[in-house]
C-alpha angles and dihedrals in degrees: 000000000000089000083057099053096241122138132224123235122257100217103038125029097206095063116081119178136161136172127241111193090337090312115125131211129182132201122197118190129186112178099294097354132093144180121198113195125171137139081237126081095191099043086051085049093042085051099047092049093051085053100048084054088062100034151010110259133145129238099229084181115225117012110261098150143020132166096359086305118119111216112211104199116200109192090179102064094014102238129131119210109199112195148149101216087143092048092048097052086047090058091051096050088044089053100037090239097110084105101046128112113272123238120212100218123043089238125015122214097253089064106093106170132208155135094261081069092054112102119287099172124064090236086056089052092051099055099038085052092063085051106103085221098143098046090047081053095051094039095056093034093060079046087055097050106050105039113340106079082151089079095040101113086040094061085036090065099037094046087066103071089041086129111042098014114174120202097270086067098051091051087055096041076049091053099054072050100068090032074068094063104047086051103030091128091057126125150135121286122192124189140210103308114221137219090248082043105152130211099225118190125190119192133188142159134212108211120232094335094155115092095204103044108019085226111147119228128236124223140185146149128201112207123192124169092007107304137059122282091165137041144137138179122183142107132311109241087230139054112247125219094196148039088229091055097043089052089047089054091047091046092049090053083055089040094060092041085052093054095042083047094055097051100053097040088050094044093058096041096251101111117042094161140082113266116237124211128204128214119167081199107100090180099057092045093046081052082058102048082052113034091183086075083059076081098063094062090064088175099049103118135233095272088057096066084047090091093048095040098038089056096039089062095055099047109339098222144112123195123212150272133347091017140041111231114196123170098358088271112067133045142175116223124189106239141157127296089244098051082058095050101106093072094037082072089059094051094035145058106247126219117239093247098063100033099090091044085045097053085038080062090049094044100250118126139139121294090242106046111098117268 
């Protein structure tokens, strides 16, 4: 790629671009894989002969499908809708659960997971040991991470008793199952990006959720062009004594995929604005805006002054008063619980009536439904 002139990312390995008369073309490998996108036909065939000199490799025409993930191109009304609708029905068959109710939401609120559930008797162990749950949890974590940030927290909570699961976590993980069904054609669908295109975060925590080890869990979704192209749910690595310090931690894990975000979509010419990142917590940004009350919290871990060091070193500024500007690329503004809500679902259990508007803020939505 180097004898071609193209660079390599800085901030991820596997992404080569390069301009030709201001024309840009991008290259994305993965192992064996590989995805070839540019404005430009003849710069996309000029590459791929260069590269079958050098090596055999196999012109599968336009991309429809990468990963496991199938990728629905409409040219009419320029949206991409990136899903895995064979995949899911393939889980539920594996599993025997094609047939099963649906549920309208991935965990529903009676479900209160934990170690005490997990078997106690021999003849608990026996059976639990016949239960693929290991393998359920693989197959619709490799689901969530590719195109289903709508079951994040679910997996979140049933990855955790991979090891020693009981029967109350199997009917759970059994519930998220037949979730599956009732959304199985749902994806991700991006639209037409823009000049003025914004990088837009949402973060939220839940306290002290976990019932074993009282650890809160962090939550946050990134959302460009309409639908998500970043998101995680999962514990804190500390316990933390506070909901404004569980909110600060959570803020300081968006904070450093805001900052990685922002590289790479500025290196290759696709973002050219500040990010902004949402919090519905008005305590943990005002602890941002003024880091001496940081003392105060005399058991808020090293991870927590990150945000605040790693920052200071890049600009050492912060700009008042109803948003933290760090950078110059990235600030927190105090909104409403309902404008966060796209990663309180992800820290939450959310009740059947708001799901579908929730994933609608997260662009996921069904294949069928209307751009």
């Amino acid at each position: 790629m180097k004898n071609l002139k193209f660079l390599t990312s800085e901030f991820d390995p596997c992404l080569y671009f390069k301009y030709e008369s201001s024309m840009p073309i991008f290259l994305v490998l993965y192992v064996d894989d590989m995805l070839i996108a540019s404005p430009s036909l003849t710069l996309i065939t000029e590459l791929q002969n260069n590269l079958k000199k050098n090596f055999e490799m196999k012109d599968l025409g336009n991309a429809k499908k990468i990963l496991g993930m199938s990728i629905e191109r409409d040219r009419k009304n320029s949206t991409i809708f990136l899903n895995q609708i064979s995949y899911v029905k393939n889980v539920l068959k594996k599993f025997s659960m094609e047939n099963a109710k649906p549920t309208s939401v991935p965990l529903a609120a009676h479900f209160q997971l934990c170690k005490d559930q997990s078997p106690k008797t021999e003849l608990e162990k026996e059976k639990m040991e016949k239960v693929p749950y290991s393998n359920a949890i693989g197959s619709v974590m490799y689901l969530m991470v590719s195109t289903r940030p709508d079951i994040a927290y679910a997996v979140s909570c049933m990855s955790r008793y991979m090891t020693n699961a009981g029967t109350p976590h199997w009917e759970a993980l059994k519930w998220l199952l037949r979730y599956l069904i009732k959304t199985e054609k749902t994806g991700i669908r991006f639209s037409k990006c823009t000049d003025g295109e914004k990088l837009i975060g949402y973060v939220d925590s839940n306290y002290a959720n976990d019932r074993d080890s009282r650890r809160s869990t962090t939550s946050y979704v990134f959302t460009l062009c309409g639908a998500c192209i970043s998101w995680k749910s999962q514990l804190q690595n500390i316990v933390a004594l506070s909901t404004t310090e569980a909110e600060y931690i959570a803020t300081t894990e968006a904070f450093k995929e805001a900052i990685w975000l922002k590289g790479v979509l500025s290196e290759i010419g696709v973002l050219k604005n500040n990010i902004t990142v949402f919090s519905d917590s008005q305590s943990s940004i005002q602890l941002c805006k003024n880091p001496i009350t940081m003392i105060e919290l005399n058991t808020l871990s090293l991870c927590g002054f990150s945000l605040l060091a790693f920052c200071g070193l890049l600009s050492g500024f912060v700009r008042l008063p109803w948003w933290l500007c760090l950078c110059g690329s990235v600030h927190i503004s105090f909104v409403l619980s309902a404008l966060v809500a796209g990663a309180g679902c992800f820290a939450i259990v959310v009740l059947g009536c708001g799901s579908d508007s929730l994933c609608g803020y997260l662009g996921s939505v069904n294949r069928n439904k209307a751009p």
